[in-house]
Backbone bond lengths (Angstrom), bond angles and torsions (degrees), N, CA, C in turn:
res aa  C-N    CA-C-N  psi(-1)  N-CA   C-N-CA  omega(-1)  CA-C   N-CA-C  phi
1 X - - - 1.459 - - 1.530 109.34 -
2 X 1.332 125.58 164.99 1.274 127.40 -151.14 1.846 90.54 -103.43
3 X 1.154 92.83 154.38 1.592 89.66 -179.32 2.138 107.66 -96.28
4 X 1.024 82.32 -167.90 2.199 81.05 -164.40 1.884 96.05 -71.52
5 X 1.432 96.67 -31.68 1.670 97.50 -179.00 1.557 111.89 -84.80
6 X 0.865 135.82 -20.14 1.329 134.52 -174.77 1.863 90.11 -87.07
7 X 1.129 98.77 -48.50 2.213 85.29 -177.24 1.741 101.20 -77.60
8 X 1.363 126.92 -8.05 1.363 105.15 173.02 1.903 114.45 -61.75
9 X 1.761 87.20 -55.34 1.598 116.07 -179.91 1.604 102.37 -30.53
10 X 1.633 106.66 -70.77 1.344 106.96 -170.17 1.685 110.15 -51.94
11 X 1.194 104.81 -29.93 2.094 100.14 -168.09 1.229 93.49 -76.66
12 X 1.173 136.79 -24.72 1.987 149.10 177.40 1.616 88.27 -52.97
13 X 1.158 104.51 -73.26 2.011 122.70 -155.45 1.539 92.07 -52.17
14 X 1.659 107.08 -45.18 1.861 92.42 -149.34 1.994 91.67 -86.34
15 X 1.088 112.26 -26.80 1.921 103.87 173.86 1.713 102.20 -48.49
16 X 1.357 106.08 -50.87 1.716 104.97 -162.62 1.329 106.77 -59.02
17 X 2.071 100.63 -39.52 1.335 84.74 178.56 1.680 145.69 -69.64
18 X 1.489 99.10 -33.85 1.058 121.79 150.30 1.629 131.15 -41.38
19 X 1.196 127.44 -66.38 1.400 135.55 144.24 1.775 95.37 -32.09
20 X 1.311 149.57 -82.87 1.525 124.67 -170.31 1.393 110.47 -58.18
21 X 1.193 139.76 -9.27 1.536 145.28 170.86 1.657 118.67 -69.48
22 X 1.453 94.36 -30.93 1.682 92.19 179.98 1.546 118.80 -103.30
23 X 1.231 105.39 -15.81 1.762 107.75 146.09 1.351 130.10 -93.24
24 X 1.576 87.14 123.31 1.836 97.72 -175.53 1.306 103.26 -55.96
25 X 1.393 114.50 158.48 1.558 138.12 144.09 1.003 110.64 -61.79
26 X 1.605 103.24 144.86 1.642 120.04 173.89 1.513 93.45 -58.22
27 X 1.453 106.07 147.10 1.509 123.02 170.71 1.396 117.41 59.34
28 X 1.598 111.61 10.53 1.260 108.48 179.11 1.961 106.23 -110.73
29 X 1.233 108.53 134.17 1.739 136.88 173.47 1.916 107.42 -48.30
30 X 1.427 91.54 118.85 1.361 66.33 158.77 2.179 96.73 -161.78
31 X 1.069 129.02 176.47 1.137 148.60 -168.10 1.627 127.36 -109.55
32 X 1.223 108.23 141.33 1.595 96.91 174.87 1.871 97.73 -153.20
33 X 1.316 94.55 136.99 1.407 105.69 -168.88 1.590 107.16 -112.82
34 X 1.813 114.76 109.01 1.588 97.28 -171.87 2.011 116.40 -79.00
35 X 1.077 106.94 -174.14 1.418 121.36 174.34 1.570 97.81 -37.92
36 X 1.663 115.80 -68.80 1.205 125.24 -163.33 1.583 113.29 -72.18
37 X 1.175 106.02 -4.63 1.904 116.33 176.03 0.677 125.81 59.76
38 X 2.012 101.26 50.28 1.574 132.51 159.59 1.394 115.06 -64.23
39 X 0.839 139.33 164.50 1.803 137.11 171.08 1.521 116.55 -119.82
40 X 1.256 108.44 96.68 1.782 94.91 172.59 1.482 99.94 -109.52
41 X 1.679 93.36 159.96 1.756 110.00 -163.61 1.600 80.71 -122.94
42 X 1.289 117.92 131.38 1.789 132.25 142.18 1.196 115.66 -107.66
43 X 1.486 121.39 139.20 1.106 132.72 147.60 2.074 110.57 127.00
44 X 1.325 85.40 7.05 1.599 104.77 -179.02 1.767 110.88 -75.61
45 X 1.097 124.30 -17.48 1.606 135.71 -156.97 1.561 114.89 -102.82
């Protein structure tokens, strides 16, 4: 079984990763769909 520090570490790793997941990459496409199920496109410009 994992000890209390080894599952802190991992919840550390997967926030950062997460946090780099929700900012796009330069030059990379991405979408956003509003409430009313408008469509905006970033990353085309």
């Amino acid at each position: 079984m994992a000890s209390d520090e080894d599952l802190k570490a991992e919840i550390e790793r997967l926030r950062a990763e997460n946090e780099a997941l929700k900012k796009p990459a330069r030059g990379q496409m991405s979408l956003k769909v509003s409430e009313k199920g408008g469509l905006s496109v970033y990353g085309l410009g």
